[in-house]
Each structure stands twice: as structure tokens, then as C-alpha cells.
C-alpha positions as CSV (number, residue, x, y, z in Angstrom):
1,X,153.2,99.6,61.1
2,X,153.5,100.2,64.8
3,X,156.9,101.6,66.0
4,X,158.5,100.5,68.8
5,X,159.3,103.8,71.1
6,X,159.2,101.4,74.6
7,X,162.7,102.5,75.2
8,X,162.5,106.1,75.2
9,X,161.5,108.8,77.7
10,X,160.2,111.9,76.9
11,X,161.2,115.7,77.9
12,X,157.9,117.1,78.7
13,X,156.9,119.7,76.7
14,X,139.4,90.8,32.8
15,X,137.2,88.4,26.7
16,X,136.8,85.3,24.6
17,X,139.7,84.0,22.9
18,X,139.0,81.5,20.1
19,X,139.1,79.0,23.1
20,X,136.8,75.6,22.3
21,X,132.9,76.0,23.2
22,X,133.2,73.9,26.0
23,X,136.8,73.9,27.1
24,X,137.5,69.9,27.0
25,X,140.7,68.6,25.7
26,X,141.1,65.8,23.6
27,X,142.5,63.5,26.2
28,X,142.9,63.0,29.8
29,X,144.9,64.8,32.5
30,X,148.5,65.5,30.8
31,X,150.9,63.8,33.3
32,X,154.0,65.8,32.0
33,X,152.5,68.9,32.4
34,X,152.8,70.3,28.6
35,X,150.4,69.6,26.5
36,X,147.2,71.2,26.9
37,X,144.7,71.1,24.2
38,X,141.3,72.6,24.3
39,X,138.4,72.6,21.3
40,X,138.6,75.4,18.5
41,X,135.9,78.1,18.2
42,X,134.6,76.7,15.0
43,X,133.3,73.8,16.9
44,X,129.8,72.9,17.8
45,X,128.8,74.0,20.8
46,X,127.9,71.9,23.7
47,X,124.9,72.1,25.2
48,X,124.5,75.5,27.8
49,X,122.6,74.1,30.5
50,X,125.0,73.6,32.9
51,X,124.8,70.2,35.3
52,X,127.1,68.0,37.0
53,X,128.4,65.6,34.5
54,X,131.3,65.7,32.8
55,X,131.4,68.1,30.0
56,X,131.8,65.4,26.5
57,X,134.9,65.3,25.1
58,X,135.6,67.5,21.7
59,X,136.9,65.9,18.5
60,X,139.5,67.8,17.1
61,X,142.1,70.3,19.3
62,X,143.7,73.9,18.5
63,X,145.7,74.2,21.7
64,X,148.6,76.4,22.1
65,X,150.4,73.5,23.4
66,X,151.4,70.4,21.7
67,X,148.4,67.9,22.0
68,X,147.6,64.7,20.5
69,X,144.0,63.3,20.7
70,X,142.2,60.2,19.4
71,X,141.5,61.9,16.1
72,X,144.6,62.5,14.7
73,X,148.2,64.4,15.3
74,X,149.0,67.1,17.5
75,X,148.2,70.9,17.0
76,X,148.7,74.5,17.9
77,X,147.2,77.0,19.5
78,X,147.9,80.2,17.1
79,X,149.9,82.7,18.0
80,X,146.9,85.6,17.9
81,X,145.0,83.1,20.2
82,X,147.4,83.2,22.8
83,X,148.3,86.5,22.7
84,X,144.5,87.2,23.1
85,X,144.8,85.1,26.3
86,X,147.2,87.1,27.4
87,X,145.5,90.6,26.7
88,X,142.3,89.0,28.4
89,X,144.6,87.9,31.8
90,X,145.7,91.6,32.0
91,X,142.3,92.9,31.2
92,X,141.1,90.9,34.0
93,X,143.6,91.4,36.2
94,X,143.3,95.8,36.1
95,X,139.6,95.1,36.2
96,X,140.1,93.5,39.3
97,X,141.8,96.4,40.6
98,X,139.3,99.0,39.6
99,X,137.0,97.2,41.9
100,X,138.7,97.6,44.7
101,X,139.1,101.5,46.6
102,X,139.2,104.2,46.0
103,X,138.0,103.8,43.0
104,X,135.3,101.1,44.4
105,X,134.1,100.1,41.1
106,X,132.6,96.7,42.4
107,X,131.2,96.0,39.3
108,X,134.3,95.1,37.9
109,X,135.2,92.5,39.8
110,X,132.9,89.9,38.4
111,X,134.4,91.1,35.4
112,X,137.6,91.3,36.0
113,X,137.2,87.5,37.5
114,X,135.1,86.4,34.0
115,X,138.0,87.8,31.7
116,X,140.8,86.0,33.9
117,X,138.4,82.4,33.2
118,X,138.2,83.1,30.0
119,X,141.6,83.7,29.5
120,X,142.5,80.3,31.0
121,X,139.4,77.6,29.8
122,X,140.4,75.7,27.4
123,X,144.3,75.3,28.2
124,X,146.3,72.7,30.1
125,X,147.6,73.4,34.0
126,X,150.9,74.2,32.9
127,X,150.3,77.5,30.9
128,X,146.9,78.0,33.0
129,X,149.4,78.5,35.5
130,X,151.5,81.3,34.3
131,X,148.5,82.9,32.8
132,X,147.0,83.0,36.2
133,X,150.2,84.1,37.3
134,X,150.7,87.3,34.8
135,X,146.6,88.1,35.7
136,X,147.4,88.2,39.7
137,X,150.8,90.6,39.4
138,X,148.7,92.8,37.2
139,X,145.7,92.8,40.1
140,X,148.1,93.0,43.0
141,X,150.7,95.6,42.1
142,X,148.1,98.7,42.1
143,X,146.5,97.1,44.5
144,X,149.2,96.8,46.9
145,X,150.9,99.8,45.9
146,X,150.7,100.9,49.2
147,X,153.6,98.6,50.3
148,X,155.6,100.8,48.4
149,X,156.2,103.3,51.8
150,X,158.7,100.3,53.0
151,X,160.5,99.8,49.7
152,X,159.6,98.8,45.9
153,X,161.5,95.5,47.1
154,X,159.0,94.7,49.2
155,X,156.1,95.8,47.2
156,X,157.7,93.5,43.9
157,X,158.5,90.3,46.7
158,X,155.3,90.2,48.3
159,X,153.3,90.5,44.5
160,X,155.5,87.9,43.3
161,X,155.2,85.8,46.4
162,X,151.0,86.3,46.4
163,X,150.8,85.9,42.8
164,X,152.3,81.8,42.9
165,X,149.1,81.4,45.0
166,X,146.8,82.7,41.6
167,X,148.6,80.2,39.3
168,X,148.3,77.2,41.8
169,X,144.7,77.7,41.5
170,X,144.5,78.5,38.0
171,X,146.2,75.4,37.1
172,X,143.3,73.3,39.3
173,X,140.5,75.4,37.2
174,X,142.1,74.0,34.1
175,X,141.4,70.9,35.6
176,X,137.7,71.6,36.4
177,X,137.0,73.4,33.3
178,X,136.1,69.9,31.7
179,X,133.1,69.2,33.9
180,X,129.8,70.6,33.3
181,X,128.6,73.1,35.9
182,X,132.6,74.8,35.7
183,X,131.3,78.3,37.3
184,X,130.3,76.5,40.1
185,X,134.0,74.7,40.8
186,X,135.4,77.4,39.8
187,X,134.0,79.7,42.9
188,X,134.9,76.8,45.0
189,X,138.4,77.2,43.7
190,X,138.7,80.8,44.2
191,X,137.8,80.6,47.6
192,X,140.4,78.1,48.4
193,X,143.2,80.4,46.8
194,X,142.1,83.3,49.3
195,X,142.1,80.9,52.1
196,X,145.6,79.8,51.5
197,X,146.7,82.9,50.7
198,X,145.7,84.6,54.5
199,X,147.1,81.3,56.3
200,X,150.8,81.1,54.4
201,X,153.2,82.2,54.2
202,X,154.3,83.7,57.6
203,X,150.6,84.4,59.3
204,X,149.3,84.5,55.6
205,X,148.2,88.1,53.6
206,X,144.5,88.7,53.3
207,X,144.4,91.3,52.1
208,X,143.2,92.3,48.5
209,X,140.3,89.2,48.3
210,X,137.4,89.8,46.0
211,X,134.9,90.1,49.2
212,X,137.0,93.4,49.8
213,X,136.2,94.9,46.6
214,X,132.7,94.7,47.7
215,X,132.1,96.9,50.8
216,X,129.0,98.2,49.6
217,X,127.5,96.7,46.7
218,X,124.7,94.3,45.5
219,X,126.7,91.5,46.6
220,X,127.6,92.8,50.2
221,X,124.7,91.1,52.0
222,X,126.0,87.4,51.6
223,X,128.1,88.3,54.6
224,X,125.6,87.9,57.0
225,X,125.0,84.0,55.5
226,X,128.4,83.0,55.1
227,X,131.0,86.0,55.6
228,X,134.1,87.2,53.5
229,X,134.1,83.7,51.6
230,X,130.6,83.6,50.3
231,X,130.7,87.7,49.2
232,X,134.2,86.2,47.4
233,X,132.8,82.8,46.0
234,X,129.4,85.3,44.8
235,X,131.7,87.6,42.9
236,X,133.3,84.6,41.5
237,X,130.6,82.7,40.3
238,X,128.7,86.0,38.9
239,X,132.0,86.4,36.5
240,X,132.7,82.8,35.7
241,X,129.1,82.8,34.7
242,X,129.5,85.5,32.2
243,X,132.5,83.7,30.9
244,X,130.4,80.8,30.5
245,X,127.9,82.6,28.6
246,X,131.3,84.1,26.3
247,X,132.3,81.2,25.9
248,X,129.4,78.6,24.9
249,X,127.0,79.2,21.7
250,X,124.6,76.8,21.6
251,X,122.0,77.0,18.5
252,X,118.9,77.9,21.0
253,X,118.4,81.5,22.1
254,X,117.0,80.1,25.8
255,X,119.8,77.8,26.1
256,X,122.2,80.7,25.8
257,X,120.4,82.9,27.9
258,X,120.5,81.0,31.0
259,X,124.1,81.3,32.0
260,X,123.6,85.4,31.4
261,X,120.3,85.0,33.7
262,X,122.4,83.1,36.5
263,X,124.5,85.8,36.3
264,X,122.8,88.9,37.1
265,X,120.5,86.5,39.4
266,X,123.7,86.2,42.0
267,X,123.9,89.9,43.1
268,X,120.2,90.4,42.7
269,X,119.2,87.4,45.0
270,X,121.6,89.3,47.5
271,X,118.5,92.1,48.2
272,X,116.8,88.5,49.5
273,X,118.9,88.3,52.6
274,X,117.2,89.4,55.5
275,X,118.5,92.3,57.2
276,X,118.2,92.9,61.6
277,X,116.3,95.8,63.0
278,X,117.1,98.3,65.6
279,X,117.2,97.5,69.0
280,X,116.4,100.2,70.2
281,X,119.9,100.9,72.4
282,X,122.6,103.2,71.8
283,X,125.5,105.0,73.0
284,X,127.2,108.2,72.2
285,X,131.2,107.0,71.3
286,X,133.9,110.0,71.1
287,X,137.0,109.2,68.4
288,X,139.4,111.2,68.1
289,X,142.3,111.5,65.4
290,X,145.5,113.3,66.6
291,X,147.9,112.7,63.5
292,X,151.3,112.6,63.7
293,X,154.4,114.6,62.9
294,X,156.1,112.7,60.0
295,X,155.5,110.6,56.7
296,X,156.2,107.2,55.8
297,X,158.4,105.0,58.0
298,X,159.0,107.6,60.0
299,X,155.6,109.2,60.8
300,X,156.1,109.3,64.4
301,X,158.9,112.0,64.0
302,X,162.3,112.1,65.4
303,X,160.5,113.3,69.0
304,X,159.5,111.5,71.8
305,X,156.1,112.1,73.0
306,X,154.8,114.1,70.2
307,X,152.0,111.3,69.3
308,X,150.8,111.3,72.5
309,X,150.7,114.7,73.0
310,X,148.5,115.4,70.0
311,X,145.9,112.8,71.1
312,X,145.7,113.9,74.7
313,X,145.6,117.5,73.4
314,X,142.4,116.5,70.6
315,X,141.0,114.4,73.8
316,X,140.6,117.6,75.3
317,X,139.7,119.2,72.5
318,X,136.5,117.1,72.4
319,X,135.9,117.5,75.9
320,X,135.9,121.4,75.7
321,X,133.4,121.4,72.9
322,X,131.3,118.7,75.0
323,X,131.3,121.8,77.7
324,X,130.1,124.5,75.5
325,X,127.3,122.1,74.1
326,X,128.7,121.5,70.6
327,X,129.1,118.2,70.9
328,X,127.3,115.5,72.9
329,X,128.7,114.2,76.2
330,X,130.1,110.2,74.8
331,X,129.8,107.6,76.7
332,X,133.2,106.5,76.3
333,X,136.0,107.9,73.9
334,X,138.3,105.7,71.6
335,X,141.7,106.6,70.5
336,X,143.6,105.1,67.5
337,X,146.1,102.5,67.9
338,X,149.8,103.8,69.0
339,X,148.2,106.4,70.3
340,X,151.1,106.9,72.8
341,X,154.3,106.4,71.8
342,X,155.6,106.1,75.3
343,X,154.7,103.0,77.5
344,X,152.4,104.7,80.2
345,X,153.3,101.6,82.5
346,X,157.0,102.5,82.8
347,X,156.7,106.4,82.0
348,X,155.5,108.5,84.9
349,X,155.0,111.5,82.4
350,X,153.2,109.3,79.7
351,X,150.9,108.2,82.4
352,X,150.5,111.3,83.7
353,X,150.2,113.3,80.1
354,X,146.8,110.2,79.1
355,X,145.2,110.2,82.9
356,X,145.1,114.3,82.9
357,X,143.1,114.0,79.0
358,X,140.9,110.7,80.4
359,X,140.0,112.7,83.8
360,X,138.9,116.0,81.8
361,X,136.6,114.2,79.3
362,X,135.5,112.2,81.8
363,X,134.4,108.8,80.6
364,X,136.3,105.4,80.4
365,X,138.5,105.4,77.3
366,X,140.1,102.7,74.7
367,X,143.6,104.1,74.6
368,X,146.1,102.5,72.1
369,X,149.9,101.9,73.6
370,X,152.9,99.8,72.8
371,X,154.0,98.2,75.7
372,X,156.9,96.8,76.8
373,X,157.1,93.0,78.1
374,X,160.3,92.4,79.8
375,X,163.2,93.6,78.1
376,X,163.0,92.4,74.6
377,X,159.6,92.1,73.6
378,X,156.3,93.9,73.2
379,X,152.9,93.8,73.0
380,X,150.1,96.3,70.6
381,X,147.7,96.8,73.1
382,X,144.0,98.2,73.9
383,X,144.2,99.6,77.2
384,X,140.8,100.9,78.9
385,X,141.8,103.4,81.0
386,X,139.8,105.0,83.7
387,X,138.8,108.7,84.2
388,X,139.4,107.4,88.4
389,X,141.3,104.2,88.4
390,X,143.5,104.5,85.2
391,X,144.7,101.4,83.5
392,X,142.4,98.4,83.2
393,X,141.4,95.7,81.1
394,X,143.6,95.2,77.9
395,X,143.7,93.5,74.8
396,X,147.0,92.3,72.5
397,X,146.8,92.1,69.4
398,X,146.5,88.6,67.9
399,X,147.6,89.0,64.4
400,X,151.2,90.9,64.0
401,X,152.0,92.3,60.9
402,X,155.5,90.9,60.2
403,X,158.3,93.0,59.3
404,X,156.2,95.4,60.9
405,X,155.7,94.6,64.5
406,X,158.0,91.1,64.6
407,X,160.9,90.1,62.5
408,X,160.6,86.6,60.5
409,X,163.6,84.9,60.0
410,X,165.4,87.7,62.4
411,X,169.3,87.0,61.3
412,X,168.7,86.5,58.2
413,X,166.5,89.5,57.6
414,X,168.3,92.0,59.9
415,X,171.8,91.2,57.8
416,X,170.0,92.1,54.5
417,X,168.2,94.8,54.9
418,X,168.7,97.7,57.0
419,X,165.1,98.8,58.0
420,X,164.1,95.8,59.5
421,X,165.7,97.2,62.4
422,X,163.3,99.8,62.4
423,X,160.9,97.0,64.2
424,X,162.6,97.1,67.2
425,X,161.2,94.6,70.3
426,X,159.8,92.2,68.7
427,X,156.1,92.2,69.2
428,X,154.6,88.9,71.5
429,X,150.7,88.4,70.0
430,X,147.7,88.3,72.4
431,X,145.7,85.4,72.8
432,X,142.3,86.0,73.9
433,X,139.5,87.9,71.9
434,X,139.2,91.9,72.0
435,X,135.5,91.7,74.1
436,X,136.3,94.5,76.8
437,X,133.9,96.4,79.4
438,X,133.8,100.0,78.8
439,X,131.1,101.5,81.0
440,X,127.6,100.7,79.6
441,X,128.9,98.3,77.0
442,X,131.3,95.3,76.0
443,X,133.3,96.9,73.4
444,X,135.0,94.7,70.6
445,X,138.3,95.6,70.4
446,X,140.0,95.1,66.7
447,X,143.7,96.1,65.7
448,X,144.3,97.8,62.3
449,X,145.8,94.4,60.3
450,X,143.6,91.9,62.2
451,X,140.2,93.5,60.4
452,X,141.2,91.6,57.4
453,X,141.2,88.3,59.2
454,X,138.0,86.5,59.8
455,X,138.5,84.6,62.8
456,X,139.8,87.4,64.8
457,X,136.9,89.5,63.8
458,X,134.4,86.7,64.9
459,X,135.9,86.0,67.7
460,X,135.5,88.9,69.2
461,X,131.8,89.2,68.8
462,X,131.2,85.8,69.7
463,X,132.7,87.0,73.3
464,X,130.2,89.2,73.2
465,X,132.3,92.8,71.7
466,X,129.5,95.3,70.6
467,X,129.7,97.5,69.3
468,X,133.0,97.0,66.6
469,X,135.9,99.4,67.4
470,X,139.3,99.1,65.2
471,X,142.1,101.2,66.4
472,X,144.2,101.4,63.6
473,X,147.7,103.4,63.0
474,X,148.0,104.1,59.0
475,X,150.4,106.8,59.6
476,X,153.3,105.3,57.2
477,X,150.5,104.5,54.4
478,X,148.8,108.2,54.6
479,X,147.2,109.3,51.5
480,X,147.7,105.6,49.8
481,X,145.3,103.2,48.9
482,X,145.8,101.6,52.4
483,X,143.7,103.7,54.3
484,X,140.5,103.2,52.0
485,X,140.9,99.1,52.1
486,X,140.8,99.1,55.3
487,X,137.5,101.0,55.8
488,X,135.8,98.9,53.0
489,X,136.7,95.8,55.2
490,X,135.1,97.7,58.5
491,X,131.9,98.2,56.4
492,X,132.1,94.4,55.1
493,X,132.5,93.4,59.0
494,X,129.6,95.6,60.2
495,X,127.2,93.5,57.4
496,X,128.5,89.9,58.5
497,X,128.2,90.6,62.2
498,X,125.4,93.0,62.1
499,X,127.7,95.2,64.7
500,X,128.1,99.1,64.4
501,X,131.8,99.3,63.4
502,X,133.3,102.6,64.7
503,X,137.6,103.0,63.7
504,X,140.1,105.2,64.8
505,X,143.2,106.2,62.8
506,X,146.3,108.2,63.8
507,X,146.3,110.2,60.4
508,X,142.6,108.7,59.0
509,X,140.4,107.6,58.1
510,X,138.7,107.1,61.5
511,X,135.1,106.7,60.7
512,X,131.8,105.3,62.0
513,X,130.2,102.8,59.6
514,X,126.4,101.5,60.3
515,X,125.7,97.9,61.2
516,X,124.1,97.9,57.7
517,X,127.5,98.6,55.9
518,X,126.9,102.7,55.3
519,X,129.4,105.4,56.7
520,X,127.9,107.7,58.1
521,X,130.8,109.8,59.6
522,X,134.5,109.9,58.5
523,X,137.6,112.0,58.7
524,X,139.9,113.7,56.3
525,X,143.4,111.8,56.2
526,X,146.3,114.0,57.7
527,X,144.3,116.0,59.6
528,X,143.8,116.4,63.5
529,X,139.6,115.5,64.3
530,X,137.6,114.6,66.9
531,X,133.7,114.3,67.1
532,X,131.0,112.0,69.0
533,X,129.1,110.1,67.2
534,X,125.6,107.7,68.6
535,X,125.8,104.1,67.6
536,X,123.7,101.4,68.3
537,X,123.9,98.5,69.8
538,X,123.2,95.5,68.4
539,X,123.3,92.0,70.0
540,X,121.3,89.8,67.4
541,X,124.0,87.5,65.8
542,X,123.7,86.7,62.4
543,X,124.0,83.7,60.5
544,X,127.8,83.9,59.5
545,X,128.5,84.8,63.4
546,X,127.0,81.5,63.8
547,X,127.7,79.3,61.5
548,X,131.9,80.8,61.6
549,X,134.2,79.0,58.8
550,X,131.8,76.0,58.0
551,X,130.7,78.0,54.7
552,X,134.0,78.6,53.7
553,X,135.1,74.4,54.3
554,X,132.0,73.7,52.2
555,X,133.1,75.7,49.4
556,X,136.8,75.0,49.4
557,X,135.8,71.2,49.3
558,X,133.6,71.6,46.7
559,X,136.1,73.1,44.5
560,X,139.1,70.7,45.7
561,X,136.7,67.8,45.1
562,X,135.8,68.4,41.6
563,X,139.7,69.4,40.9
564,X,140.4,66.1,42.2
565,X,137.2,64.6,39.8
566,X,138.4,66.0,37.1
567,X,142.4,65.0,37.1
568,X,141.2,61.2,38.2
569,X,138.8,61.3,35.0
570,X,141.1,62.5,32.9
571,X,144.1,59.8,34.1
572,X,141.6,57.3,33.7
573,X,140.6,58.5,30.0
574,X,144.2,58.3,29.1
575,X,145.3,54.7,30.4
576,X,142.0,53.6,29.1
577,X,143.4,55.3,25.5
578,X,146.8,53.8,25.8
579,X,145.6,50.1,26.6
580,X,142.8,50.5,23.2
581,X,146.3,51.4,21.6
């Protein structure tokens, strides 16, 4: 969250669950909505191998919603079955979670994701949804914990809010789970949820997708093919896989091993992509981390200036050690986003207070500032600022976290709750990429929330921004699982763009992280650091660069395609049922 301080001045100083073998119901799409039916465990098993026709049809039902199929009258799902749906949901759902840092267990995503399939294959939309549903609050509220700084309000809202968008697509996968090659529509599906999900509501939430659990792991190097989607669709399809294989018994060994083989084959095929070389250019970047005074929502303090102060006084810090040779001379120096929490353009001391720390380390430096524009608005903006001229090129942050730099719904909002005032000026979002000249390079200039979006991010190399450099202000998340996320994200972006990706934080983690995903340098959290570190310079663009969202569209139609398969059969089956009765 970036505080508004514009207007003030300063005085110096995821298991199987008796679900059928191949998850068909005994008739077509319900069109009430209540009935799913799905085959028993005692079944024969359909066939494993896994194409694109339509999975056939069971003869008999055990769903744990009223049914009727061609065989005879309705039945129920027992009691023990669906409770062990639910169990497998939760399972799924803290797997999920585990995968995600700091406890960067990536290996149980595609478990987590396998247990949530298996917990809905075999039943109708309707309690597919709410299953889906009861899986995502149990993912999201650890892994959102974090929200909890601006209120457990909040936190519960936005879980309850994200978690509609997890049912919506479980209740298309019951949909798809009647057509052979399920793992596959499945992905497509999941990948469509996370799309949604960072577009709506408000500016959308991207936070917490499965390609963020996977900073660096075996399934990593898909971002340079296709980007965040393809590491998420990967994940995906390695865990509906193994539900697959859970799930379906056929009588020969082979048969049932080739869903298990698919399975492990997905991260293992991800050692296949090809990775860039050096180029044999680099540059020495300072970043320094100031910290701050306070905690939480108020981790700016109660006194003006204090933020800047402690950056211009680490600034020349850094330079000092540069002089007695502990440290190399940089290039240029970043500093973390709000690092002044005066506006240097209307401040004479603010000005004053950065150009004095600029002019004694010497080199052109990213400084981060919340400016004012006019009298009511504002802008979060990366200002390169001159050892001789001063202020230069900028760049405004395109995505604004709401409630945090900008008000939604302003009356409304401001007459429930009492913080939102805390937002001040409402913030006015850029609207040109981050690519900025800083003496031998074109930096790419990133703003904390915006790393989790993949059109900003892209965007900004496409100008031509190398290397990566995310100013970032965590200061009201410090020592949360906030911090953490975010870096996993910088080491996903270095990967897909094949760009060094260096960050600095107010209160941490600042950190350098390789263009092949590896940190190589990082800072304590609450602590004031500085250090210079040599990155390279890359310029080779890699496929996702290229190629931008077309993956993604090629997935998400793939899933919404087969949904849309799968509820015409199904219609069709049951007029075609109706008319033969």
C-alpha cells in the first residue's frame, strides 16, 4: 500500500472417493441444476487411454444427488462418499497452499490441484460448485493471510469474493469430466478461472495462481514458451493426470500406467526447454533498502520525512563504502518504491534532501515518489533523477491497488469504513510502459502489485526495459507471507522474459534474481541494507515475450470449448431420452 503524504511538509531534521471409474452420469446435462449422478466404484472401468471422444456412458448411478438414468430409479450418493469429497476438497485446497512461499513446497500443487478433481469428477455442476467453492477458501485464506494488516474484513471479503470464481469453474469441469481426455480440458479450465480472476472484479486479483507456486521448480521453464498460463495449465494438467490415474482401474497394468507416466512426463519435459546464454554485458546496479519507522498501516510513522531520510542516508551509506573499496562503483542505484514520502516537485527540502544523496553516489538513480497531480489526485511514480540535472524521465504506475492507492465505489466505501480514508488522493494510473534510460542501459521499470500482472510485465520489455527492476513498498505486510510471493513472481518473470530481475523493498525483501530464475542476493526484512550487485544484460527475447497472451487464448478456448461440448452433448442425450420416452 502506498500512502499518500503529497500534502505534508517536513521540518528538516488435495484422494479418491468411491466416485465412478470414469465420471459419466447416466444422462445428459441436468437443466435444473440438482441432480448430478456419476458411476459407483464397483463399476467396470473404462478404458485409460485417454482420447478425444466422449467418455461412454455408465449404467447404473450412486450420486449424492438425486439422479434418474435409463436403467432404472434414482439414487444416492452415501453419506461417507460425500464426506470424503469434502475431506479430499480441503486436502487439496491446504496442499495448494503449502506450495506456495515460504514454505515453497511446489510439489504440492499438482497435488493439491489432483485432490480438488477428484473430489469433484463424478458429480453434477451444482454441488461441483460449492465443493470448488469450500477447496478455494481453504487455499486462499493462508494464502492471503497477508491481507489481514488492513482488517480480517477484508481478508474474509476478498476470499469469499475470489473463491465464487473456483466454483464457477468447478461447475464447467463437471461438465468436461464426461469426455475422454478430461486432464486436458480441465487445464484449459483452470487457466480460464485465473484469467478471470486478475481481470474482475475491480482491476481483477492475480495474485495466488498456481504459476506462482512455482518460482523455482521443474515446471518453471514453461514460462519462456508460454508465460504464467502455461507454468499454471502444466501444474494443472500434472495433478488432473494423477487424479486420472486415482480414479480409472482398467484390468491392464500398461493401460493404467499411462496416465501416471503423462504425469511425471509434464515437469520432466520442462528440463527440454531451451535456455539463452550470456551476452557477455553487464552492469553493476546499487539497491538500497532504507525501512521505515512503523508497522502495518501505519509503517510510514506519524513523521514527515522520516522515509526519505533513511533512504537518502543508506544512499550514502553505499556511496561511502564504494569510496573505501568495499563495494563496487554501480552504474546506477535503485531505490524502493515510496521511497520519499514528500513530493520532491513541490518540496524544496525533499528535493534538496534526494539530489544531495544522488550527487554523492554519483550515478543516475530510479528513485520512487508519490506525486501529487493537481490538487486531488496522484500518481506512484519512477523518477530517474540525475546526479547533475535532477528529475527526469518517469514512469506511473499502471495497475493501482484499490483501496490502497484509489478508492472504488468512493461514497459508498468512505461511509463504511473508516480506513479507507487512509488512501488519501486518489491515485491517477500511468499509461505507457516502465522502459526508462538510466545511463548505459534501458531499465524496465515495474511497481510492486503490477509484477503479478502479465501484460504490464511484458510490456515493458517489449519497449525494450533490461534489465527488470520492481520497486516495491511491502512496509504494511512486513514479516507476512506478502513479501515472499512477490519475489517468487520476480523469479517466474526473470524465466519468461529471460531478463535479470533486480527489486527494491522499503522493509524487504529487495533482492537480485538471475535471468534463469535463482536469487542470488537478498535482504533481511525490517532491516536497513544496501549493496551493489553485477547483472547482466540480456536482450534475446524469448518465446512467451513474443508470442504475449496468444498461449493463454489457446488454452482458455480449449477448455471453454469442450465445456461447451460437453453441456450440448449432454442436452442433446436427454431430449433424445425424453422423445424414446
Amino acid at each position: 500500500m502506498v500512502q499518500d503524504r503529497t500534502n505534508l511538509t517536513p521540518a528538516p531534521g488435495r484422494v479418491s472417493t468411491g466416485t465412478p471409474t470414469d465420471g459419466t452420469p447416466t444422462d445428459g446435462t441436468p437443466t435444473d441444476g440438482t441432480a448430478p449422478a456419476a458411476a459407483s466404484a464397483e463399476e467396470p472401468a473404462a478404458e485409460s487411454e485417454m482420447s478425444a471422444e466422449p467418455e461412454p456412458e455408465p449404467q447404473s448411478a450412486a450420486s449424492g444427488e438425486s439422479s434418474s438414468g435409463p436403467g432404472g430409479p434414482a439414487r444416492k450418493e452415501s453419506r461417507r462418499v460425500l464426506g470424503a469429497r469434502i475431506v479430499a476438497a480441503a486436502a487439496g485446497g491446504f496442499a495448494l497452499f503449502l506450495a506456495f512461499p515460504p514454505l515453497d513446497w511446489w510439489l504440492c500443487a499438482p497435488l493439491g490441484i489432483g485432490l480438488i478433481a477428484a473430489s469433484i469428477h463424478g458429480t453434477r455442476p451444482r454441488r461441483a460448485a460449492w465443493i470448488g467453492y469450500l477447496a478455494a477458501a481453504v487455499f486462499l485464506l493462508p494464502t492471503v493471510a497477508w491481507v489481514r494488516t488492513i482488517g480480517d474484513d477484508v481478508w474474509i471479503m476478498l476470499v469469499a469474493t475470489e473463491s465464487f470464481f473456483y466454483a464457477a469453474m468447478a461447475a464447467l469441469a463437471a461438465l468436461v469430466f464426461r469426455l475422454r481426455a478430461w486432464p486436458l480440458w480441465f487445464g484449459g479450465l483452470w487457466v480460464l478461472m485465473e484469467w478471470a480472476r486478475g481481470l474482475v472484479p475491480i482491476g481483477g486479483f492475480p495474485w495466488a495462481r498456481a504459476a506462482f507456486s512455482q518460482g523455482e521448480s521443474l515446471f518453471t521453464p514453461y514460462a519462456a514458451l508460454g508465460g504464467a498460463p502455461l507454468v499454471s495449465f502444466a501444474v494443472t494438467l500434472c495433478g488432473a493426470l494423477l487424479a486420472y490415474a486415482a480414479l480409472n482401474r482398467p484390468a491392464r497394468a500398461v493401460a493404467r500406467a499411462v496416465p501416471v507416466g503423462l504425469a511425471v512426463a509434464v515437469p520432466v519435459l520442462g528440463l527440454a526447454v531451451p535456455r539463452f546464454g550470456d551476452e557477455g554485458r553487464s552492469i553493476n546496479v546499487g539497491v538500497v533498502q532504507g525501512n521505515v519507522p512503523g508497522r502495518g498501516m501505519y509503517a510510514l510513522g506519524d513523521e514527515p520525512a522520516v522515509v526519505l531520510r533513511n533512504h537518502a542516508n543508506e544512499t550514502k551509506r553505499l556511496a561511502q563504502a564504494v569510496r573505501d573499496g568495499k563495494l563496487p562503483k554501480p552504474d546506477i542505484v535503485v531505490l524502493p518504491e515510496n521511497s520519499t514520502d514528500i513530493d520532491p516537485y513541490r518540496d524544496p527540502y525533499a528535493r534538496q534532501i534526494i539530489h544531495d544523496s544522488v550527487q554523492d553516489v554519483g550515478v543516475p538513480t530510479l528513485v520512487g515518489a508519490v506525486v501529487a497531480i493537481g490538487d486531488e489526485h496522484r500518481a506512484t511514480r519512477s523518477l530517474v533523477w540525475d546526479p547533475v540535472t535532477g528529475p527526469g524521465a518517469y514512469y506511473d504506475k499502471q495497475h493501482l491497488v484499490p483501496f490502497g492507492e484509489y478508492t472504488p465505489f468512493k461514497e459508498i466505501v468512505l461511509a463504511l469504513w473508516e480506513r479507507a480514508s487512509l488512501v488519501g488522493r486518489q491515485s491517477i494510473a500511468g499509461t505507457r510502459p516502465g522502459d526508462l534510460k538510466m545511463g548505459p542501459v534501458t531499465v524496465g521499470a515495474v511497481n510492486c502489485y503490477e509484477v503479478a500482472y502479465d501484460d504490464t510485465v511484458r510490456g515493458t520489455v517489449r519497449a525494450g526495459g533490461t534489465p527488470l527492476v520492481v520497486q516495491t513498498n511491502n512496509a504494511s505486510y512486513a514479516l507476512s507471507n506478502l513479501p515472499s510471493q512477490q519475489l517468487a513472481m520476480s523469479k517466474l518473470r526473470a524465466v519468461e522474459h529471460n531478463r535479470a530481475v533486480v527489486t527494491a523493498a522499503t522493509t524487504g525483501i529487495s533482492a537480485y534474481v538471475t535471468p534463469e530464475g535463482k536469487v542470488s542476493w537478498q535482504t533481511r526484512e525490517l532491516v536497513a541494507d544496501m549493496n551493489v550487485v553485477k547483472v547482466p544484460v540480456r536482450t534475446q527475447e524469448t518465446i512467451a515475450t513474443k508470442v504475449g497472451a496468444l498461449p493463454e487464448w489457446a488454452l482458455m478456448v480449449m477448455g471453454a470449448a469442450a465445456a461447451g461440448f460437453a453441456a450440448w452433448r449432454g442436452r442433446r442425450r436427454g431430449d433424445r431420452m425424453r422423445n424414446d420416452g
